[in-house]
C-alpha positions in Angstrom: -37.2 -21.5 43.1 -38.0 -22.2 47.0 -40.8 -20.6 48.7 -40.0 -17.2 49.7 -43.1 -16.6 51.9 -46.1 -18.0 53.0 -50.0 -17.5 51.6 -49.8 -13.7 51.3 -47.5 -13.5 49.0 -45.2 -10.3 48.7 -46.4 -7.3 50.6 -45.4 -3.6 50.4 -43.0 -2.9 53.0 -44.5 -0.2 55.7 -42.1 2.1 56.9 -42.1 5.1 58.7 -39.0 7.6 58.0 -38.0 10.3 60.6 -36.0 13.4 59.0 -32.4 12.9 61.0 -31.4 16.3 62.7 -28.5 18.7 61.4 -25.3 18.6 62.8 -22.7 21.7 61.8 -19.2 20.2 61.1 -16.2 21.5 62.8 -12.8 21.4 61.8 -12.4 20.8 65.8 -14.8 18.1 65.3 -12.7 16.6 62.4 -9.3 16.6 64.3 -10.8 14.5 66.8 -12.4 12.4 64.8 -9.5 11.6 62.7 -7.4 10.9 65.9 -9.9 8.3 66.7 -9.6 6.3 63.4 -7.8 3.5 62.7 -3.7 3.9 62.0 -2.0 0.7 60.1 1.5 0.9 59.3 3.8 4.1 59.7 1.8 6.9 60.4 1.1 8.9 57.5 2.4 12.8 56.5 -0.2 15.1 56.8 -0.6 19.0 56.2 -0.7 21.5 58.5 -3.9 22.7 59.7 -4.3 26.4 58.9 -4.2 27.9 62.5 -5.8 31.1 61.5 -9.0 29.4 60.0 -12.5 30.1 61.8 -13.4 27.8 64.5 -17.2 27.0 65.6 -18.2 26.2 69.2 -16.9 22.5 69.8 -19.1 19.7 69.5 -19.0 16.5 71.2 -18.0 13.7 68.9 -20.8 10.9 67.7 -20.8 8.1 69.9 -19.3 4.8 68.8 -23.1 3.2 68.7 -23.6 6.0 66.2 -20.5 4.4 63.1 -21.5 0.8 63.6 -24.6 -1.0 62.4 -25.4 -5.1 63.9 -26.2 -7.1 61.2 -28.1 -10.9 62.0 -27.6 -13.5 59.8 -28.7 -17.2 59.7 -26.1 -18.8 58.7 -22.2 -18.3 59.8 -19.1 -20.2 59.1 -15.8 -19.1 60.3 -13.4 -20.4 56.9 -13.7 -17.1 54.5 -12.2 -18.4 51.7 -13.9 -17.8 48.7 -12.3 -19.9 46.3 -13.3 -23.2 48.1 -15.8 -25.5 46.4 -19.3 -25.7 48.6 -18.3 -22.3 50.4 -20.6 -20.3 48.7 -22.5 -18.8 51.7 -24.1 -14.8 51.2 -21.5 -14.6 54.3 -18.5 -15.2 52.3 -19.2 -14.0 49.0 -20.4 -10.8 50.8 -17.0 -10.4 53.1 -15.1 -11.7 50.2 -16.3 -8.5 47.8 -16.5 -6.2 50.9 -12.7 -7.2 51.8 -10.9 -8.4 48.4 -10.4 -6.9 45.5 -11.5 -8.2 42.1 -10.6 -7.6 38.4 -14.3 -7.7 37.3 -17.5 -7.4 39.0 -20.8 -8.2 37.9 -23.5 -5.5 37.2 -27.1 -6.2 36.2 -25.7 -9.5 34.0 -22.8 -8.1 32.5 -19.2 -8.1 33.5 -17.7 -4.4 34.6 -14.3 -3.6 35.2 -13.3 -2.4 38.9 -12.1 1.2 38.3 -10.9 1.6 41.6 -7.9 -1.6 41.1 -7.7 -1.2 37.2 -7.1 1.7 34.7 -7.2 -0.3 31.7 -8.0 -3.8 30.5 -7.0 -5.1 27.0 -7.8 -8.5 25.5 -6.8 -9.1 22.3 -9.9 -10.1 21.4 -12.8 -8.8 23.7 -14.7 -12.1 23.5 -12.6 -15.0 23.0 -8.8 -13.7 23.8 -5.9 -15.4 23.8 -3.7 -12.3 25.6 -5.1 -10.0 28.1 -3.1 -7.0 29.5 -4.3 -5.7 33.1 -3.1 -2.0 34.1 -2.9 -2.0 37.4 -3.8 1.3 39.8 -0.5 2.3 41.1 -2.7 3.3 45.0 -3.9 -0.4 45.1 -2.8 -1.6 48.1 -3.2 -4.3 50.9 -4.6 -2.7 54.7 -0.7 -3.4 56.0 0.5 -0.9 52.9 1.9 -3.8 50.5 0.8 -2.6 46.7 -1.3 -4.7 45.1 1.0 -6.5 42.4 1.5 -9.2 40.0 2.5 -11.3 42.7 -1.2 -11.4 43.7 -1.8 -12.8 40.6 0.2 -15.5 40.1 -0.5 -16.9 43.5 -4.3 -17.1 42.9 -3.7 -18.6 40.0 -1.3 -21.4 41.4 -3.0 -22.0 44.7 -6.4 -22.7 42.6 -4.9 -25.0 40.3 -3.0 -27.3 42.9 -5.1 -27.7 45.6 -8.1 -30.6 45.0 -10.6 -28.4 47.3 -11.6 -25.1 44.3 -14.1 -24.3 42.5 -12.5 -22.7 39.3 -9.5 -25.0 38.4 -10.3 -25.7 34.8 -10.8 -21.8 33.7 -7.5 -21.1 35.3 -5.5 -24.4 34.0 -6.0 -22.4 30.3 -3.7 -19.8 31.8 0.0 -19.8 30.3 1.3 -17.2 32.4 1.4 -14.1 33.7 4.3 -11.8 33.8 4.9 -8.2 34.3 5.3 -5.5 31.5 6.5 -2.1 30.9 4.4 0.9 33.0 2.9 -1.2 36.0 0.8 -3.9 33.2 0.4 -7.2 34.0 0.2 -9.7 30.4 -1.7 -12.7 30.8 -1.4 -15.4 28.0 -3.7 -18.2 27.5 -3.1 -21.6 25.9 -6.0 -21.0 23.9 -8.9 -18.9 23.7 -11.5 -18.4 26.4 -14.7 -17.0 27.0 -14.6 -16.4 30.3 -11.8 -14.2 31.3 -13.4 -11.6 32.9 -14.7 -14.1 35.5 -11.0 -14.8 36.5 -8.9 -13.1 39.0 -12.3 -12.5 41.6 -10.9 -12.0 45.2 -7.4 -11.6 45.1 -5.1 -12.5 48.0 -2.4 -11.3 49.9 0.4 -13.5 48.3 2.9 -11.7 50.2 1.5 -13.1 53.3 -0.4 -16.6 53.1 2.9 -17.2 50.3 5.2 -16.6 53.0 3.0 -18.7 55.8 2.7 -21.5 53.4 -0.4 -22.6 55.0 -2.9 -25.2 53.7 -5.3 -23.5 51.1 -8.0 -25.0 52.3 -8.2 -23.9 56.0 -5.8 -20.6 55.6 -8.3 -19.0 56.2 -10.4 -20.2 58.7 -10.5 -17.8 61.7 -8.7 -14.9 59.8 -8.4 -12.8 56.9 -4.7 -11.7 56.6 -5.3 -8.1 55.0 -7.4 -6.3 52.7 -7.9 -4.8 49.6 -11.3 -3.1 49.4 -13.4 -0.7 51.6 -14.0 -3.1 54.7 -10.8 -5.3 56.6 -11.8 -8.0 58.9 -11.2 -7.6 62.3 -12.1 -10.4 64.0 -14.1 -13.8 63.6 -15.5 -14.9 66.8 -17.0 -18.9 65.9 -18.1 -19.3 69.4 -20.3 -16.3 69.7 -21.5 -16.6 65.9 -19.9 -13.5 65.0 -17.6 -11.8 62.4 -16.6 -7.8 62.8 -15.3 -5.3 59.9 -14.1 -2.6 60.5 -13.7 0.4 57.7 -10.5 0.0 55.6 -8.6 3.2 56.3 -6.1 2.5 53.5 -8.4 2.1 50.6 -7.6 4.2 47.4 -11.1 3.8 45.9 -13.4 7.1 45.0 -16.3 5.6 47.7 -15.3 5.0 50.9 -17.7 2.6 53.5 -20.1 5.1 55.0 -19.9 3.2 58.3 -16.8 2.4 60.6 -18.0 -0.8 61.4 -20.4 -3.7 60.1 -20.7 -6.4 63.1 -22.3 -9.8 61.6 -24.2 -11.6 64.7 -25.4 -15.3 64.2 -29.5 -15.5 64.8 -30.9 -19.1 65.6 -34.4 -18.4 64.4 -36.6 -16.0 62.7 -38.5 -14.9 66.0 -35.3 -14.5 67.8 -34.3 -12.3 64.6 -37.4 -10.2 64.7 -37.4 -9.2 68.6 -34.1 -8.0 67.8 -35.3 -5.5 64.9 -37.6 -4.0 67.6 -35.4 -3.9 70.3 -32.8 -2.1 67.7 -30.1 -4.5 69.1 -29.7 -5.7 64.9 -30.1 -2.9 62.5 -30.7 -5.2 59.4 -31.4 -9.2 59.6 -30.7 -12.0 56.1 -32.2 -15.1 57.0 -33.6 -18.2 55.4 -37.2 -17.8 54.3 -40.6 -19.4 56.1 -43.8 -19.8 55.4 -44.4 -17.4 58.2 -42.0 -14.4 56.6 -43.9 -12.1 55.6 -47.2 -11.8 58.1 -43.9 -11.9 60.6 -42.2 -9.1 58.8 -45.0 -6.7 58.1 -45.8 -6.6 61.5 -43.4 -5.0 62.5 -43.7 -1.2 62.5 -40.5 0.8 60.6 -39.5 -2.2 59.0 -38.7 -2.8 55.3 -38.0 -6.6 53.9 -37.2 -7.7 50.3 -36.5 -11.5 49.0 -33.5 -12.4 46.9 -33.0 -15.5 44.9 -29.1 -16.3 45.1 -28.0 -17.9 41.8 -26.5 -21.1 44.2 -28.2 -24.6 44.3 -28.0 -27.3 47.0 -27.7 -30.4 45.2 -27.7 -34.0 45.5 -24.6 -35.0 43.9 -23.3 -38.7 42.9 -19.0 -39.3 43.1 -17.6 -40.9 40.1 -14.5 -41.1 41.7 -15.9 -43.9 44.2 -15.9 -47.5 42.5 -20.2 -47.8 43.4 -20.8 -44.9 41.2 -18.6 -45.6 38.7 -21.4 -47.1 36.6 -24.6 -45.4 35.0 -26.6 -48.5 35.5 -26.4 -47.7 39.1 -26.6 -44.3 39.3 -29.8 -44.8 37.4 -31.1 -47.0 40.2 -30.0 -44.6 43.3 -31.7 -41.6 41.5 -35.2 -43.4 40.7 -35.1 -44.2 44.7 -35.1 -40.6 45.7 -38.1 -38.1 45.9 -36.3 -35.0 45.8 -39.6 -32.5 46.3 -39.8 -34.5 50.1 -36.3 -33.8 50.5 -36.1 -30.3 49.5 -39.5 -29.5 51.9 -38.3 -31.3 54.6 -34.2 -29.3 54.3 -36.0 -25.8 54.2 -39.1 -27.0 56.6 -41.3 -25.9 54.2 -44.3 -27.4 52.5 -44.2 -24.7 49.3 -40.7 -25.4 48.4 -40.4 -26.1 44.7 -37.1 -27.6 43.5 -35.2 -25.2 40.5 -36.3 -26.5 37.1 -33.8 -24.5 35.4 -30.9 -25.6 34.1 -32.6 -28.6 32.9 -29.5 -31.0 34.4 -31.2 -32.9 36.8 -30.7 -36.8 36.6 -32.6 -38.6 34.2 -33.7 -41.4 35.9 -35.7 -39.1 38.6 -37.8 -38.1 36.0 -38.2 -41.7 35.0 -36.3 -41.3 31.2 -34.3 -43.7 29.5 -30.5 -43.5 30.7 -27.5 -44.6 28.4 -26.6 -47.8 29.7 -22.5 -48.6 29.8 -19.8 -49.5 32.1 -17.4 -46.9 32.0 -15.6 -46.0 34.8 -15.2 -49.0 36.4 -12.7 -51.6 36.8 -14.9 -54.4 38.6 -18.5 -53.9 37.4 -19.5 -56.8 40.5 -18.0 -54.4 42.9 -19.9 -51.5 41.8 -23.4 -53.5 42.2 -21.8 -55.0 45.4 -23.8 -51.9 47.5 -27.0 -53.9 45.3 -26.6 -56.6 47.4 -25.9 -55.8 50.8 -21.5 -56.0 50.5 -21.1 -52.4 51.6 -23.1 -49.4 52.3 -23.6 -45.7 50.2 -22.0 -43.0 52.1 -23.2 -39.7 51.5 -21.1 -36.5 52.9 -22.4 -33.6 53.8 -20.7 -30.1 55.4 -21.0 -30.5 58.6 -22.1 -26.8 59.6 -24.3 -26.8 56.9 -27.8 -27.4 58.5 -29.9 -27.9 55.6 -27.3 -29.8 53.7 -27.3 -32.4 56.8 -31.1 -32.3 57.1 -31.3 -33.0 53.0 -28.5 -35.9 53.1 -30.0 -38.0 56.2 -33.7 -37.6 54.2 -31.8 -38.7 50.8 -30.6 -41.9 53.3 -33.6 -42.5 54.9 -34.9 -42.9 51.8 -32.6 -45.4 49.9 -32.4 -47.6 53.0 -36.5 -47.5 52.4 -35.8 -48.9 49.1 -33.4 -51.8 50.2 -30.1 -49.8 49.9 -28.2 -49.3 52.3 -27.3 -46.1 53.1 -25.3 -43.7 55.8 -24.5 -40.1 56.4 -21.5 -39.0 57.6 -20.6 -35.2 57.9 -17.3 -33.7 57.7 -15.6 -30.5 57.8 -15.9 -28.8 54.4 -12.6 -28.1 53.5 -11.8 -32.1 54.2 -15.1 -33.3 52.7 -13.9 -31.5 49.1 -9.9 -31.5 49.5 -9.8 -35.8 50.6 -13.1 -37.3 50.8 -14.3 -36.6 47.5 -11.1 -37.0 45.2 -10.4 -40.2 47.1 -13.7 -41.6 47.1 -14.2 -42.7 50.5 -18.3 -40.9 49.8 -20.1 -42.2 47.3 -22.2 -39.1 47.8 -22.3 -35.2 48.5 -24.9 -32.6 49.5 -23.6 -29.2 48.8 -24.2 -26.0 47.7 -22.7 -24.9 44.4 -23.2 -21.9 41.6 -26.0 -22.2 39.6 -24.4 -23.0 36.2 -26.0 -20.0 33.7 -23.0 -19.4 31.5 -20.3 -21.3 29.5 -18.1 -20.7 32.1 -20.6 -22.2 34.9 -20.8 -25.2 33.0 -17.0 -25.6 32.2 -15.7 -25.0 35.7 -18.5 -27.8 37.8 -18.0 -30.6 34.6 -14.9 -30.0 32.7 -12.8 -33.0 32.7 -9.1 -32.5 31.4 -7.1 -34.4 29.0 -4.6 -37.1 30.6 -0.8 -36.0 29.9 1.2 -39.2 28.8 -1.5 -41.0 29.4 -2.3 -44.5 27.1 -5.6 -45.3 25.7 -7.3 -48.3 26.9 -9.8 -50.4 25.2 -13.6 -50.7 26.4 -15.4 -49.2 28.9 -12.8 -47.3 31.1 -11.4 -45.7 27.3 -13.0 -42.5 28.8 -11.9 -42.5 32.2 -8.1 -43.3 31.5 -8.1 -40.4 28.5 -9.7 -37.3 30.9 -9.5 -36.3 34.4 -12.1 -34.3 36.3 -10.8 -31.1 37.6 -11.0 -30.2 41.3 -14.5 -27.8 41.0 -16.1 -31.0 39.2 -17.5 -32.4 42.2 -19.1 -35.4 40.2 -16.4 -35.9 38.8 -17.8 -37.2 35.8 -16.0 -37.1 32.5 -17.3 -37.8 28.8 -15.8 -37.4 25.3 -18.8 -35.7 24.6 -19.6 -33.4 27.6 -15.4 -32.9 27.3 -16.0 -31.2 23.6 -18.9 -29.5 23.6 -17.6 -27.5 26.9 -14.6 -26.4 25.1 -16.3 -25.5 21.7 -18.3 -22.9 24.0 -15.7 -22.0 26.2 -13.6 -21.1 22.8 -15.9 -19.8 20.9 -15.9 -22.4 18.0 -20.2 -22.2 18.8 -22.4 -20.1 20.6 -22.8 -21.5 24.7 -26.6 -20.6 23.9 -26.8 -23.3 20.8 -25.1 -25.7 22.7 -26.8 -25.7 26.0 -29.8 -27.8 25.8 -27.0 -30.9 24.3 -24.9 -30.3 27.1 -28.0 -30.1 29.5 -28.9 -33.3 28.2 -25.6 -35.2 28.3 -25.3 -34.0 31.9 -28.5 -35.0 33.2 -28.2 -38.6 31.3 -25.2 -38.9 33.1 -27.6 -39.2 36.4 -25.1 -37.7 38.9 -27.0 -34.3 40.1 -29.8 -33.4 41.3 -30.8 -30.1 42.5 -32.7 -29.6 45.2 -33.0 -25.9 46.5 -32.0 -22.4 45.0 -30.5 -20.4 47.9 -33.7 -17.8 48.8 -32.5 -14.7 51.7 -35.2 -12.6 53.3 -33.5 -9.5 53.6 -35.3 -7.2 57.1 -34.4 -3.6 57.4 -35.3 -1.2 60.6 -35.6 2.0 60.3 -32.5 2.8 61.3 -30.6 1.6 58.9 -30.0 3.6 56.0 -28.6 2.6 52.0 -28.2 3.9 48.2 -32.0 4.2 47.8 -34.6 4.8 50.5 -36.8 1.8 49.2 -34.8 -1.7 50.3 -36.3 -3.1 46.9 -33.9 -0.5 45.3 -30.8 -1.8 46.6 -28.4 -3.2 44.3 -27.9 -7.1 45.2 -25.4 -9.8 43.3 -26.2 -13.4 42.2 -23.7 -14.6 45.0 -23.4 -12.0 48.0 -26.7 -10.9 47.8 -27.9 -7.7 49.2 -24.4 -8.0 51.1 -22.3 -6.1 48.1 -24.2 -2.1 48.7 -22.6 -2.6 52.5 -20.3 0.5 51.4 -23.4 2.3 51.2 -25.0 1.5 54.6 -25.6 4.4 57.3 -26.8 4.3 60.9 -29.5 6.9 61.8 -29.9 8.4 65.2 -33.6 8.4 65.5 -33.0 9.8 69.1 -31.6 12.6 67.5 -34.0 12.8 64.6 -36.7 12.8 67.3 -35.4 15.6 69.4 -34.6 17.5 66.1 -38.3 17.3 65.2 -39.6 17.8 68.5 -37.5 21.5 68.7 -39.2 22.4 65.3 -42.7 22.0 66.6 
C-alpha cells in the first residue's frame, strides 16, 4: 500500500455545514426548466398541462453555476475506452460506469445485478454455468434513442477477442455464442464452465455506431464517446485544456436519475494549485495523487472534508516473453536481482513512505533473492537471449507515455540496470500502440503499466492465461511449452506454463476452489520472474462545502475498487451557500 499521508496520519475532517434555504416549486418554474434541458432525437409526446391548476408567483430559474459541479483531477487522458489493457485510470473507470451500462456491478465484494438494464439473469448453474440467459429491460436505450440489444453484445464480445490491445480476452474466448431468444432474452453459451461470468459484459458499447464506423478499437475512442447508456453522456473532451464535460443523460430509463446537469472534470498540475481552488470554489471536489504533505494541507482548509481510497490497480514492472532477451528465466532472474524496486516506487510517487503491495505474493523471485527454476524455454537461440549480457543490444523498456509516474518508474528501473552493466533504454509510446504492437511484437523487452490487482480467479485468468495452440505440433525440448500455448492479449507478460495453464482453468471451472489454489499459482507466477509490483493506485479524495453526496460524511460515500469515489457521481448536488447564507441571515 503507498503512503496515503504524511506523519499525522488520518485526521477527522472539519467541516462546517450551512442549512441551504427553501425554495417553493412552481409548475411555472418546471415548464421552464424543462424547456431548458437537453432534447436528443425527435422530440418526445408529452401531456397537456392542466390549464386550470393553481399557479404560485413566478420564480426566476436557478442559474446554470447552480446544476454543475467542477471536479479537479490529477490525472487525465483523453482515450475513454475501458476495455484497453493499462487504461485503468479512476478517470475512465469512473466515466465508463457513469456513461455505459453494465450487466453486473460490484457492491461491497460481491457481484449485483444492474436492475435498471436487466430484469432477470439465469445461469444454469449460479456458480460455474455453462448457459446464462440475460432478460433485457425493454427502456434500455442509447442517448441517440437506439435500444440496448443483443447486438451490443456480440460486438463487445468480438472486438475484445480480436484486437491484441484488451484486457479480458481469455474470459471472453470461453464464450460460444450469444443469440437472441423468445420475450426480449439474450442466451449465452459457454464452451465450458466459468466462474467468472458475472464479471463479463462491463461497459457495453454502441455497436450500432463504432460497428458501422469500423474504426480501430484501440483509439475509437480517443476524443469521443459515441452515445450512452447510463445517467451521464459525454459531451466533450477537451485534451488541450485537461478537461472532459458530462452532461445529464436525458434519455436514461433507470429509477435514479444524476442529481446534477453537469459534472465538468478539470486537470490540476499539483496539489497546492488543487487546494487554492477548493477555497476560491472555482473546483467543488478535487482526486489527486497522495503526498506526504496531504493531510496538514487538507485540514487546513476550513469547510473541507478529504478521505483516502486504495484502488485495487498496481503499477508494475513487467518483463515481455514475447521479446527473444526475455525469453529465458535465467535472464529474467538476472534483470530482477538488479532492481531495487522500494527506490523505484519512492522515487515514481516522490515519496519517501511508499511501501510497495505485498499482496498477491507474485512478485519475481529473484528480487527477493530465492531460487528460480532454471530452463530455456521460450527461446530459439539461447546466445541471442544473453546477447543484451554482453553488450550486443540494449533492454528496452516501454512505458505510456502520458502516464507520469509510469515514465518516472521506467527511466529509475533503467538507470538502474545500466548501473549494473546492462544496458538499458526507455522509450515511451502512446498506450494504445505500446499494448496493440509493441508488446505482441516484441520490439520492448519491458513495460511499466498499471493493471488490476489480481484478487479473484478471474484476475488471475485474464493477466496469465495462455491458450492452447489450434493445429499446432508439439516440439521437443525447451520451446515444447511455447509452441503448445499462446498468451492471450490481457497477458501482458506473456508468459505461458503447462502448469500456470492448468491450475487457472481448474479455478476458473470449478474443478478446485481459486482459494486452495492460490498460493501454487502465486508461486509459479512469481518463479516465473516477469512482474514486479511497484505501487497500489492511492486517491485523496477533497470535498468543499459545497458539494453535496448520499451521506453527509465523505467517509460514507460508496467507492469501487476501480472508479473510486467516482461511481456515487449520480448522487452529487451543488449547494448555494449564497443562498443558504441569506436564508439564515432572514431567520435571525
Amino acid at each position: 500500500m503507498g503512503a496515503f499521508f504524511g506523519d499525522g496520519g488520518r485526521a477527522e475532517a472539519r467541516v462546517s455545514w450551512r442549512r441551504r434555504g427553501v425554495f417553493l416549486a412552481t409548475p411555472l418554474l418546471a415548464v421552464m426548466l424543462a424547456a431548458c434541458q437537453a432534447n436528443p432525437g425527435d422530440a418526445p409526446t408529452v401531456e397537456q398541462v392542466d390549464s386550470t391548476a393553481e399557479s404560485a408567483p413566478p420564480t426566476a430559474p436557478p442559474d446554470k453555476d447552480d446544476l454543475q459541479l467542477h471536479v479537479g483531477i490529477g490525472s487525465f487522458t483523453g482515450n475513454l475506452n475501458p476495455h484497453l489493457t493499462g487504461n485503468v485510470s479512476a478517470t475512465v473507470m469512473g466515466i465508463a460506469d457513469l456513461t455505459l451500462p453494465s450487466t453486473h456491478n460490484l457492491r461491497d465484494g460481491a457481484w449485483e445485478m444492474n436492475s435498471d438494464l436487466l430484469l432477470s439473469v439465469t445461469p444454469n448453474d449460479p456458480q460455474t454455468p455453462i448457459k446464462v440467459t440475460y432478460q433485457l429491460n425493454t427502456s434500455a436505450q442509447w442517448s441517440d434513442g437506439t435500444p440496448v440489444n443483443v447486438s451490443d453484445f456480440r460486438y463487445l464480445r468480438q472486438q475484445i477477442v480480436q484486437n491484441p490491445s484488451t484486457a479480458e480476452a481469455a474470459s471472453y474466448e470461453l464464450i460460444k455464442s450469444i443469440e437472441p431468444v423468445s420475450g426480449g432474452k439474450i442466451e449465452v453459451t459457454f464452451s465450458q464452465p466459468f466462474a467468472g461470468w458475472q464479471s463479463l459484459f462491463r461497459h457495453l458499447l454502441p455497436s450500432h455506431i463504432y460497428g458501422a464506423e469500423n474504426q480501430p478499437f484501440a483509439t475509437m475512442m480517443d476524443g469521443n464517446l459515441a452515445a450512452s447508456a447510463s445517467a451521464y453522456a459525454v459531451t466533450s473532451i477537451d485534451e488541450g485544456r485537461g478537461r472532459i464535460e458530462l452532461r445529464r443523460n436525458d434519455r436514461f430509463w433507470g429509477d435514479t436519475p444524476a442529481a446534477t446537469d453537469r459534472l465538468i472534470f478539470d486537470r490540476i498540475p499539483d496539489l497546492p494549485t488543487g487546494m487554492q481552488m477548493l477555497r476560491t470554489g472555482q473546483i467543488e471536489m478535487m482526486v489527486s495523487e497522495p503526498s506526504d504533505i496531504s493531510t496538514i494541507a487538507l485540514e487546513s482548509i476550513p469547510g473541507v472534508q478529504y478521505r483516502a481510497i486504495e484502488r485495487h490497480v498496481d503499477l508494475s514492472f513487467l518483463l515481455n516473453t514475447h521479446s527473444s532477451t526475455m525469453a529465458m528465466t535465467d535472464y529474467r532472474a538476472r534483470i530482477m536481482q538488479a532492481l531495487n524496486p522500494d527506490r523505484i516506487a519512492q522515487i515514481a510517487t516522490e515519496s519517501t513512505h511508499t511501501v510497495r503491495p505485498a499482496n498477491p505474493p507474485i512478485e519475481a523471485a529473484a528480487v527477493r533473492g530465492a531460487a528460480t527454476e532454471s530452463t530455456n524455454e521460450q527461446t530459439n537461440d539461447p546466445a541471442r537471449a544473453l546477447g543484451s549480457l554482453s553488450g550486443d543490444g540494449a533492454v528496452v523498456i516501454g512505458a505510456p507515455s502520458d502516464d507520469d509516474r509510469a515514465v518516472a518508474a521506467a527511466r529509475v528501473a533503467a538507470d538502474q540496470l545500466n548501473s549494473a552493466g546492462i544496458t538499458t533504454r526507455v522509450v515511451t509510446k502512446d498506450e494504445a500502440e505500446l499494448f496493440a504492437k509493441d508488446i505482441p511484437e516484441g520490439t520492448v523487452d519491458a513495460v511499466v503499466s498499471w493493471q488490476k490487482t489480481p484478487e479473484s480467479s478471474t484476475d488471475y485468468f485474464n493477466q496469465f492465461y495462455c491458450s492452447p495452440k489450434q493445429g499446432g505440433t508439439s516440439t521437443e525440448g525447451a520451446d515444447a511449452e511455447r509452441n503448445s500455448l499462446i498468451p492471450l492479449s490481457g497477458n501482458i507478460t506473456g508468459y505461458c506454463s503447462e502448469e500456470l495453464y492448468q491450475g487457472l482453468l481448474d479455478t476458473i471451472e470449478g474443478k478446485t476452489a481459486f482459494a486452495a489454489q492460490q498460493d501454487k499459482l502465486n508461486e509459479r507466477i512469481a518463479q516465473a520472474n516477469v512482474v514486479v509490483p511497484l505501487v497500489r493506485d492511492t486517491q485523496v479524495v477533497a470535498t468543499g462545502p459545497a458539494i453535496e453526496g448520499a451521506a453527509p460524511a465523505l467517509e460514507q460515500w460508496a467507492a469501487d475498487p476501480l472508479s473510486g469515489v467516482m461511481v456515487s457521481a449520480p448522487d452529487w448536488k451543488k449547494l448555494n451557500l449564497d443562498e443558504s447564507s441569506e436564508s439564515l441571515e432572514g431567520e435571525q
